[in-house]
C-alpha positions in Angstrom: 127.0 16.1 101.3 128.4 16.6 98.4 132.4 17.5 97.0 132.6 20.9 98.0 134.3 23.1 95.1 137.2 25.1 96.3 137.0 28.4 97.7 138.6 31.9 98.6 138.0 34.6 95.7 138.5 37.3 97.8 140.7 40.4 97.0 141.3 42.7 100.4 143.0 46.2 99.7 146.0 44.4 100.4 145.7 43.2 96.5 143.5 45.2 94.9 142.3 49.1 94.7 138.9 50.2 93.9 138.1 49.6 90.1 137.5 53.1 89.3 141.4 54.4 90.1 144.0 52.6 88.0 147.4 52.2 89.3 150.3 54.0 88.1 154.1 52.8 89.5 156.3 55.4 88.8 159.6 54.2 87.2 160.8 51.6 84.6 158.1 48.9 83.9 159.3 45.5 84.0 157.4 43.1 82.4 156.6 39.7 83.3 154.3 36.8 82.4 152.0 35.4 85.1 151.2 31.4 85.3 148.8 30.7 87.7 147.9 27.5 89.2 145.5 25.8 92.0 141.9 25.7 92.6 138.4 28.4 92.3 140.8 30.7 94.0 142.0 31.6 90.4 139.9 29.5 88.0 139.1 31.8 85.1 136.6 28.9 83.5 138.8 26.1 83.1 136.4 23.7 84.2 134.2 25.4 81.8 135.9 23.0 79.3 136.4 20.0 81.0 133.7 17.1 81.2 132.6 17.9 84.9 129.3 18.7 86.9 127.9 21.7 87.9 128.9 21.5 91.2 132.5 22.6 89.6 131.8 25.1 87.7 130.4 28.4 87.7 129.3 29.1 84.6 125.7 30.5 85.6 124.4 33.5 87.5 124.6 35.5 89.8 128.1 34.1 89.4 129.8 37.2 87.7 127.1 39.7 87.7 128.9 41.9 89.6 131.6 42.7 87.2 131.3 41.4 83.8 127.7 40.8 84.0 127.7 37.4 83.0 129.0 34.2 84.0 132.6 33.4 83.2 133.3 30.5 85.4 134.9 32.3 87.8 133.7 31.1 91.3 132.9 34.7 92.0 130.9 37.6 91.9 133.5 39.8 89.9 137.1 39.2 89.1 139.6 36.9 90.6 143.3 37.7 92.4 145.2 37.2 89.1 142.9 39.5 86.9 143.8 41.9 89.6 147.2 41.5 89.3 147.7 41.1 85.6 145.6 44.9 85.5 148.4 46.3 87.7 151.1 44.5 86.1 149.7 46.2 82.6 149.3 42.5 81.3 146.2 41.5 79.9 143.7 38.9 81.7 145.6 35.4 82.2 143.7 33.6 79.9 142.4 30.0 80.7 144.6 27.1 79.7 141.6 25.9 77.2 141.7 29.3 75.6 145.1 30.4 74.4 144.7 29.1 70.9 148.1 29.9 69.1 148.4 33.4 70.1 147.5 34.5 73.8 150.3 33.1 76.1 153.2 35.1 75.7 151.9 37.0 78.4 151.2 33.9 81.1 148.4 30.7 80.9 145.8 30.4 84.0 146.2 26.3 85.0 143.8 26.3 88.0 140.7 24.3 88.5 138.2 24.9 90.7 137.6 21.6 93.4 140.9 20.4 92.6 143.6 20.0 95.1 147.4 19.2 95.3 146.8 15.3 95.3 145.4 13.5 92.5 143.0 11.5 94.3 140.9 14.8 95.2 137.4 15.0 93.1 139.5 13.0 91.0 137.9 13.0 87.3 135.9 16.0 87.8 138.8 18.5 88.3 142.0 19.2 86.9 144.4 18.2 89.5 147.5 20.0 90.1 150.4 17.3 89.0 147.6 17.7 85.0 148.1 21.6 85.1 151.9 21.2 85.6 152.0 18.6 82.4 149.7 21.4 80.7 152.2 24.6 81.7 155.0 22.1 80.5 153.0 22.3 76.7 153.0 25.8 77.2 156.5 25.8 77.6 157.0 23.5 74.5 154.9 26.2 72.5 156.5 29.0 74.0 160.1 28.0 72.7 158.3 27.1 69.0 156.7 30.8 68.7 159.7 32.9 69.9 162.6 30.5 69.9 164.6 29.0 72.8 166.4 31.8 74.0 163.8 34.5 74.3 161.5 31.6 75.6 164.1 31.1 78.5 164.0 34.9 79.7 160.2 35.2 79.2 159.8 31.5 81.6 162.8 32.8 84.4 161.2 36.7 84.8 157.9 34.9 84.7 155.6 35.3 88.1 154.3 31.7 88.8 151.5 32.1 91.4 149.5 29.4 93.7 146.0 28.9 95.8 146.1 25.2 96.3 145.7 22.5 98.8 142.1 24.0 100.4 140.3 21.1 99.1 142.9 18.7 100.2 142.2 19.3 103.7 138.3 18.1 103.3 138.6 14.9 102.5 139.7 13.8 106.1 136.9 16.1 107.4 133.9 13.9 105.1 135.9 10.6 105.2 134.5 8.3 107.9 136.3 6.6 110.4 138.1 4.6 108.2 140.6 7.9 106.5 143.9 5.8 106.2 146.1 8.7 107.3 146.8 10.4 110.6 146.7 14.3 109.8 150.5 14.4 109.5 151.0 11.5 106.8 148.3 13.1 105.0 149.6 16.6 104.7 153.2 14.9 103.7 151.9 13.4 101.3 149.6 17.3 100.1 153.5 18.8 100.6 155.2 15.9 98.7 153.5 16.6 95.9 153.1 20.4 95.8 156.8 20.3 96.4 157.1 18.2 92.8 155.0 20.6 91.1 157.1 23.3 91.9 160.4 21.3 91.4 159.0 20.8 87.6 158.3 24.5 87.2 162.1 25.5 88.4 162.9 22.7 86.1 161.4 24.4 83.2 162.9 28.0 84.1 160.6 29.4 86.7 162.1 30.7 89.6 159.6 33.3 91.2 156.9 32.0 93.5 153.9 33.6 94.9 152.3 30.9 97.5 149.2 31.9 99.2 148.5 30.3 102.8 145.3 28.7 103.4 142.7 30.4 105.1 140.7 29.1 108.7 138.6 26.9 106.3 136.4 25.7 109.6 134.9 29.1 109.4 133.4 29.2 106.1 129.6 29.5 106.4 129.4 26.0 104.7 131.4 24.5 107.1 129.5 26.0 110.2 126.3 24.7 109.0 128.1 21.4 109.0 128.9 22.1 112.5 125.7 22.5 113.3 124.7 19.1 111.7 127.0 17.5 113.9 125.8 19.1 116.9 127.7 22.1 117.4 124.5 24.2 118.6 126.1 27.8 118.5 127.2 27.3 114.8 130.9 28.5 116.0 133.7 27.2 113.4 135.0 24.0 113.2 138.3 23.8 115.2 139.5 20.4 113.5 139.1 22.3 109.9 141.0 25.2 111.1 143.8 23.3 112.6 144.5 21.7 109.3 144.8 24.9 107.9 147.2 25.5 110.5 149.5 22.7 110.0 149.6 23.2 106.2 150.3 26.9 107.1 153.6 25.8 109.3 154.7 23.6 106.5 154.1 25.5 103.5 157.4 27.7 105.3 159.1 24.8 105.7 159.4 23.4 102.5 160.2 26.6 101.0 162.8 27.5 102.7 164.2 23.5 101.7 163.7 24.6 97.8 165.4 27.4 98.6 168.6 26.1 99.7 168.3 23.3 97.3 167.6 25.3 93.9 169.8 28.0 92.9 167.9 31.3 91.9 164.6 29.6 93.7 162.5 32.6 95.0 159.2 32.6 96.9 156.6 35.0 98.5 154.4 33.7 101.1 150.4 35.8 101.3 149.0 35.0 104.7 145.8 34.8 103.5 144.8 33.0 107.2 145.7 36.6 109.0 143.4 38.8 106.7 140.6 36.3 106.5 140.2 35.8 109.9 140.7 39.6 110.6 137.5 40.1 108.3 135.7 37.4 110.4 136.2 38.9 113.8 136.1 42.4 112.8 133.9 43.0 109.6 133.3 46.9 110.4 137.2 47.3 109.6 136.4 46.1 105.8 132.8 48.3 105.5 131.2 44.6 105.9 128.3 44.2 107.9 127.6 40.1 107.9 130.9 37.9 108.0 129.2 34.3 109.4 126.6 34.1 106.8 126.8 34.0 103.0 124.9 36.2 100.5 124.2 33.6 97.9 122.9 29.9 99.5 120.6 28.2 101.4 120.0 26.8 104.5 121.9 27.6 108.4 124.5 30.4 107.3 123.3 29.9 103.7 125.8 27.4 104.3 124.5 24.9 101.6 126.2 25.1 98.7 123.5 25.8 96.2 123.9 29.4 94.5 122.6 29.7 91.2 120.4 26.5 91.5 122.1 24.5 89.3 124.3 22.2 92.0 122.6 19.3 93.8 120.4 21.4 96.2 118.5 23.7 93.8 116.9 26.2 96.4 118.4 28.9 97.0 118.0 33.0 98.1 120.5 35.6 96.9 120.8 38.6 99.3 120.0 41.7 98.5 123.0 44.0 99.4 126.2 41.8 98.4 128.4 44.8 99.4 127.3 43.9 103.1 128.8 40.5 103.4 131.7 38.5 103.2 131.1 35.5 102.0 129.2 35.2 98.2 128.2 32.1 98.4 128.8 29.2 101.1 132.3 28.5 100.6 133.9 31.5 98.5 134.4 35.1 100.1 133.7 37.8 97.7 135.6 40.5 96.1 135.9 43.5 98.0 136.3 46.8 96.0 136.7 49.6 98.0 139.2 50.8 99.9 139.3 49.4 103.6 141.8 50.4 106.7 144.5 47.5 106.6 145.8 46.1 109.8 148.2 47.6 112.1 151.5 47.4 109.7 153.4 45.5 112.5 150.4 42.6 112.3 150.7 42.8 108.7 154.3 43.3 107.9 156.9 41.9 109.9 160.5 41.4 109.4 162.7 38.7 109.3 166.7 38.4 109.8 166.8 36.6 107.0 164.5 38.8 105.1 165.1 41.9 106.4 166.1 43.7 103.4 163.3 43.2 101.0 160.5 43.4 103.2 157.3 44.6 101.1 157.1 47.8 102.9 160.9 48.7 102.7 160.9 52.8 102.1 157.1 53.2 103.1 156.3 54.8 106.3 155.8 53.1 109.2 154.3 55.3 112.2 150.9 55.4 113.0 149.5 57.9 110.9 149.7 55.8 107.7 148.0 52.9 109.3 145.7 53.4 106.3 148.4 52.6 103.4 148.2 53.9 100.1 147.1 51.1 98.2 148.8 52.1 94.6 151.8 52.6 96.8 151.3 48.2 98.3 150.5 47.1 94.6 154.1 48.7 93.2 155.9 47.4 95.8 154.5 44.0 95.7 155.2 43.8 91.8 158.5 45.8 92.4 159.6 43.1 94.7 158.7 40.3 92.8 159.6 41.0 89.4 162.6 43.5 89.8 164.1 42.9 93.2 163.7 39.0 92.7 163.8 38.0 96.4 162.2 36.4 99.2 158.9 38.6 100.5 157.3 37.2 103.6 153.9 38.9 104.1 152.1 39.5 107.4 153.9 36.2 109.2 
């Protein structure tokens, strides 16, 4: 089989609001660049530019049709997390590394690269590997301080949002490697937090000092990965438990290490998105999100439509596009899709939960908590979340 590309655009109500209602925070703005980095989580068409294969990229339909009616490279059907954000945050769309010519990056730089992962060795020379997008953010930094001088280029780098969806394709390789994988599970995902942990030492080192990490989700659930199941001779197509579990263990650790930088770099500040929770929530209970079909893909082929092969232009060229996207969860095999309406959100204690070191800047600090606003105002989540980031400045642990 081939390198799967990496996966997850999916934007719950937790992060986004339906496109027709713009969202107003009452009170001083506070503006902030946005630098985004990781995999097709947030790649706006970076590997677009970069001498790849079409099996990492999206630069064909129906990828995009949904929202800007064309491809963009965007492993999605519409828009990505960070155009999301950078809406809300009244910043224009991140732009993609390869596109900010001499003018565009004032306002942040999108780094990520679909397929690629936090070690270098991951669909190495097809992808753009974390430890390359830190060196390319470090250019941008050079720039930055030539266009609008050191000290301004400081304040712009240290209010700056610097935002993450990485380490999902990591966790394949021991999944497709035969029996010879040199690593147990745990040298493997200290060597995935070794060098995550560099990247973001580099970024502190350059100024940044607010971090947005987003878990990973149960990857042994994604359509693809139950058609593999099935290949292997799971007959009931259930997910894969040793895919999941990796997910797990990176999940304990991501934690972990933050709470290390944390002690070790002054100013350091970090937000954790479980991203497992509200995935898995939309696999067992799809009615909650106005979803009908959460096991099988709208765009693939095959058990699930669980081979990757939307658009016909990857290895496998068959493939069937459903007619209703709004009905499923998945887009294609590997990539939930973006959800644009508004959707009940968990029960606020399974979503929000307090910690005594975090106590005080909880996300939902001042909102409601009884159960008649179960169903949260979504403008009210979005200007909280940037509120906390960008003005408060401290540590935000999301639905742990």
């Amino acid at each position: 089989m081939a390198l799967i590309s990496s996966f997850y655009i999916f934007v719950l109500d937790l992060l986004v609001a339906h496109f027709a209602n713009p969202i107003v925070c009452h009170g001083k703005p506070h503006q902030a660049a946005l630098f985004v980095f990781g995999d097709s989580v947030f790649d706006p068409g970076n590997n677009n530019y970069i001498n790849t294969t079409a099996q990492f990229q999206a630069n064909y339909l129906p990828y995009g049709e949904s929202f800007f009616k064309h491809p963009t490279g965007r492993v999605s059907n519409g828009r990505l997390i960070p155009d999301f954000i950078a809406e809300y945050a009244k910043l224009p769309l991140i732009p993609p590394y390869f596109q900010i010519g001499n003018e565009h990056f004032i306002h942040g730089v999108n780094f990520a690269s679909a397929g690629s992962g936090c070690l270098p060795e991951t669909a190495r020379g097809f992808v753009i590997d974390l430890q390359t997008q830190l060196k390319y953010f470090q250019n941008v930094a050079q720039l930055l301080k030539k266009k609008v001088g050191e000290t301004e280029s400081k304040q712009i780098l240290s209010n700056a949002v610097y935002i993450f969806s990485t380490a999902n394709n990591d966790m394949f390789a021991p999944l497709f490697a035969n029996s010879s994988f040199p690593y147990s599970d745990r040298e493997y995902l200290q060597m995935i937090m070794g060098n995550l942990t560099s990247v973001l030492k580099g970024i502190y080192k350059e100024g940044g000092r607010k971090f947005v990490m987003l878990n990973l989700a149960p990857l042994g659930c994604l359509p693809l990965v139950r058609a593999l199941n099935l290949q292997m001779g799971v007959t009931n197509g259930s997910c894969m438990e040793k895919a999941t579990n990796l997910a797990k263990m990176f999940n304990s650790a991501l934690p972990e290490m933050l709470k290390q930088l944390e002690k070790q770099l002054p100013g350091f500040k970090y937000t954790i998105f479980n991203f497992f929770k509200v995935v898995a929530d939309s696999i067992d209970n799809p009615t909650k999100y106005g979803l009908k079909i959460s096991e099988t893909a709208c765009c693939g082929t095959g058990p699930f439509r669980g081979i990757l092969s939307c658009g016909g232009k990857r290895e496998v060229k068959e493939y069937k596009l459903c007619k209703n996207v709004k009905d499923y969860l998945f887009f294609d095999s590997s990539h939930p899709k973006v959800i644009t309406t508004s959707i009940p959100l968990l029960a606020s204690k399974q979503i929000f939960s307090r910690t005594e070191n975090h106590s005080s800047s909880t996300l939902l600090a001042g909102l409601p908590m009884d159960a008649s606003f179960l169903i949260l105002s979504l403008n009210m989540l979005i200007c909280h979340l940037f509120r906390s980031i960008l003005k408060l400045g401290r540590n935000i642990w999301l639905m742990e």
